[in-house]
Each structure stands twice: as C-alpha cells, then as structure tokens.
LOVEXMAR-385867 format. One record per residue (C-alpha): residue number from 1; residue in three letters; x, y, z. Coordinates in steps of 0.2 Angstrom, whole numbers. Layout:
! residues N
{site NUM; 'ALA'; {X; Y; Z}}
...
END
This chain:
! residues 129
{site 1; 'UNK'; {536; 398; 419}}
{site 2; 'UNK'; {549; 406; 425}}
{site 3; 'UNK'; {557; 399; 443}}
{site 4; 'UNK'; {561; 413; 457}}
{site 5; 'UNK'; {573; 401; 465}}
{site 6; 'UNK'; {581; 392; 450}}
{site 7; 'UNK'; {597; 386; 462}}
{site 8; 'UNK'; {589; 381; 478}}
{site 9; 'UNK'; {576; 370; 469}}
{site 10; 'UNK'; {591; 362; 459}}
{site 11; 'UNK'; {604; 358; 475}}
{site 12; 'UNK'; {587; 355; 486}}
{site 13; 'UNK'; {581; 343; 476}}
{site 14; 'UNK'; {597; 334; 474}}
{site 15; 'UNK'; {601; 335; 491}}
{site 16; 'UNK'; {582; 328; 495}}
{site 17; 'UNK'; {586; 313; 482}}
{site 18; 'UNK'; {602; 310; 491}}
{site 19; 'UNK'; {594; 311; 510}}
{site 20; 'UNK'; {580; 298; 502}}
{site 21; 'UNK'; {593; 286; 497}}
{site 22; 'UNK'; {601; 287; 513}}
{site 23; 'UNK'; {585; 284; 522}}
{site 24; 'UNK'; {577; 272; 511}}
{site 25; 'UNK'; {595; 260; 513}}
{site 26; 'UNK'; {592; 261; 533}}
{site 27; 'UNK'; {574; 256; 531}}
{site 28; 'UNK'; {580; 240; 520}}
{site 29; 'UNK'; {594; 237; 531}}
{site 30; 'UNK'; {580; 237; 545}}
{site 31; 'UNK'; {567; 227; 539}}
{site 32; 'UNK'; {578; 214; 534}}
{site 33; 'UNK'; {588; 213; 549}}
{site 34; 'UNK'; {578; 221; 565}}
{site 35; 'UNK'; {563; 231; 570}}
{site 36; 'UNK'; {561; 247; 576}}
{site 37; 'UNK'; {558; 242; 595}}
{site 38; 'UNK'; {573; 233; 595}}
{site 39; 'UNK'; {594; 239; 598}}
{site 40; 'UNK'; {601; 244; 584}}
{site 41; 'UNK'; {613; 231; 580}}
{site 42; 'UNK'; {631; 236; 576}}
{site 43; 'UNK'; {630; 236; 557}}
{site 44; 'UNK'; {617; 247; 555}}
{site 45; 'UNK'; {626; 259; 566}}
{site 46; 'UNK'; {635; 268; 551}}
{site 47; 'UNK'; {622; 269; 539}}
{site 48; 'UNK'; {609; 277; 552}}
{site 49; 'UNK'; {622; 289; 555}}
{site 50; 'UNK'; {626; 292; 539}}
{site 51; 'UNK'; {608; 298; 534}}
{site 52; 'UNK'; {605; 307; 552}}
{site 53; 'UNK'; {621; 316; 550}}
{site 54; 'UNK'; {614; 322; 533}}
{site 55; 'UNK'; {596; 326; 539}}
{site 56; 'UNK'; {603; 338; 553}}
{site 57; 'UNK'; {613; 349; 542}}
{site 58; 'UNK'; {605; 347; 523}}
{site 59; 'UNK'; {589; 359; 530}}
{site 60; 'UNK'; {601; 373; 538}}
{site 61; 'UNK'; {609; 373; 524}}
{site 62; 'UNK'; {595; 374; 512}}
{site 63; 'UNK'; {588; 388; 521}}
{site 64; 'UNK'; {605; 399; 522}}
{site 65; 'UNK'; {604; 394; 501}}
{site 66; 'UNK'; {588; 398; 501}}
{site 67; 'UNK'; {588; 414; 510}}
{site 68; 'UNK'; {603; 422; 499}}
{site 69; 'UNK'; {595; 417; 481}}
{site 70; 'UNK'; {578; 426; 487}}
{site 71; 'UNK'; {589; 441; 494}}
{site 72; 'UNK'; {600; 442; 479}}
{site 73; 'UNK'; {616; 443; 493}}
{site 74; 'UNK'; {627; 429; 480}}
{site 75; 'UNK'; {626; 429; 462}}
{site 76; 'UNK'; {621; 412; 453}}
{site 77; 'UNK'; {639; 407; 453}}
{site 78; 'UNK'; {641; 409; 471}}
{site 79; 'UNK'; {624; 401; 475}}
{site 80; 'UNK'; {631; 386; 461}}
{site 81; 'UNK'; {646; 385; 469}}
{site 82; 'UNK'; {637; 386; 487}}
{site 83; 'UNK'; {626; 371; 483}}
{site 84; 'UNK'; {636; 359; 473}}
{site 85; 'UNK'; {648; 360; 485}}
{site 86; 'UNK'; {636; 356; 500}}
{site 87; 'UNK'; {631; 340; 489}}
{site 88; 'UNK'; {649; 335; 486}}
{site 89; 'UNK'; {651; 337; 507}}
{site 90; 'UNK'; {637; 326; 510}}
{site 91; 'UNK'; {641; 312; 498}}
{site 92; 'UNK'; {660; 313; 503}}
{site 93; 'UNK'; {653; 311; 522}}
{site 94; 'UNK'; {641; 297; 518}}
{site 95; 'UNK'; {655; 288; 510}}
{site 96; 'UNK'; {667; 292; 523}}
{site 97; 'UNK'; {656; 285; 534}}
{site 98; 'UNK'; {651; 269; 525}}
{site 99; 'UNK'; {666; 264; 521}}
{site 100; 'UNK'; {676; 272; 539}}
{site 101; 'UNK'; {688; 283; 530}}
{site 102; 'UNK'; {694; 302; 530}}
{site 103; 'UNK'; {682; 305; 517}}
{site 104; 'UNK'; {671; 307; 531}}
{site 105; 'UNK'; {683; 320; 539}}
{site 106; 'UNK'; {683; 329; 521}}
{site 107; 'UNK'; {664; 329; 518}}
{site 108; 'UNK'; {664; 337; 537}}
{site 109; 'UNK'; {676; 348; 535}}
{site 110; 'UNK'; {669; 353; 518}}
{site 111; 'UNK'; {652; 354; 527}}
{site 112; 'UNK'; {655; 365; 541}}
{site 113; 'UNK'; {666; 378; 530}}
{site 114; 'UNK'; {650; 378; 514}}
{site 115; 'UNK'; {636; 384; 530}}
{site 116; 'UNK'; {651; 395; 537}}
{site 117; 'UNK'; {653; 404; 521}}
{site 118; 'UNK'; {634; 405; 518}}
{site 119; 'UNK'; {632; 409; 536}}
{site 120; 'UNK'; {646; 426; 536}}
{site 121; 'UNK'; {637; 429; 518}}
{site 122; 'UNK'; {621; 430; 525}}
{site 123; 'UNK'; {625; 443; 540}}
{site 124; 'UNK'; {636; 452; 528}}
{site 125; 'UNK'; {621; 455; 518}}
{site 126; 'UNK'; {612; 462; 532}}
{site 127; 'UNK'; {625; 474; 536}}
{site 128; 'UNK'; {627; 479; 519}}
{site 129; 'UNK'; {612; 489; 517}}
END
C-alpha cells in the first residue's frame, strides 16, 4: 500500500520512539526513587525536563511537517531535511540536558530555527497560491 505521508510517519515515529524513551527513563527514575504526590527531588529535575521540553515542541512540529507533506509546499528532500533535523535538535537537547552542557543550547537553537523554517514555509505556501 502506498503511504500518503511517507516523511511524516518516518520522523513521527522516531521522534515518538525518542519522547517514549524519554518518558519511560522519568517513570524508572520515579518509581525507584519517589512517588508522584511527592517533590520532585533534584535529580530527577533534568530528566523530567528533558522529556517535557520534548513533548511541548515534537507535536507543533509534527503538525507543521505534517501540514507541508499533505500540501506538497516542500519536496521530500525539504521535508527529509525538515525531520531529521528536528530529531538531531531533540536528542542534541536531551543530551545537553542530561549531561548540563551547550549541546542543550545546540539542540534549542536547532529547534527553534527547524519550526521557524517550517513555520515561514507554511505561510509562504499560503501566499503562494
């Protein structure tokens, strides 16, 4: 069968694989050190971090990847270069994170300017009409 969204399932999937892993490394750390109804002691502080920081912006970014494979406003290079370079943000910021390093500036940085370009490509498209 042949997929309509061939990019946005590859880097949505990924990207879901890498928010699990996040989220399933917070559960461990919890359960093997503090409940939910209690205060979130300082060295799980990072990690929750890490995977919330990554659950805000992997969906808005999805969409906008989403959005410009169904429109056909990128090409699949575009859209390639659009979603692995989302991934690389997130796992450079993740890192950065875990380990309290300007890799978490990078994956940021790298974050913000991937949903700027999606974003300015999206409303070009619009206009473009």
């Amino acid at each position: 069968m042949l997929h309509l969204i061939p990019v946005t399932l590859l880097y949505g999937g990924l990207n879901a694989l890498f928010v699990l892993f996040l989220g399933l490394n917070v559960s461990r750390l919890r359960a093997t050190s503090v409940g939910v109804t209690k205060p979130l002691p300082p060295e799980l502080v990072r990690p929750v971090r890490a995977h919330g920081n990554a659950a805000e912006w992997v969906p808005l970014a999805l969409f906008l990847l989403l959005a410009l494979e169904l429109s056909g406003a990128a090409n699949a290079l575009a859209l390639h270069l659009f979603g692995g370079l989302l991934l690389l943000a997130r796992v450079l910021h993740a890192a950065g994170v875990y380990r309290r390093s300007r890799l978490q500036v990078a994956g940021a940085t790298l974050n913000y300017l991937v949903v700027l370009a999606m974003a300015v490509r999206a409303v070009a498209a619009h206009f473009s009409r």
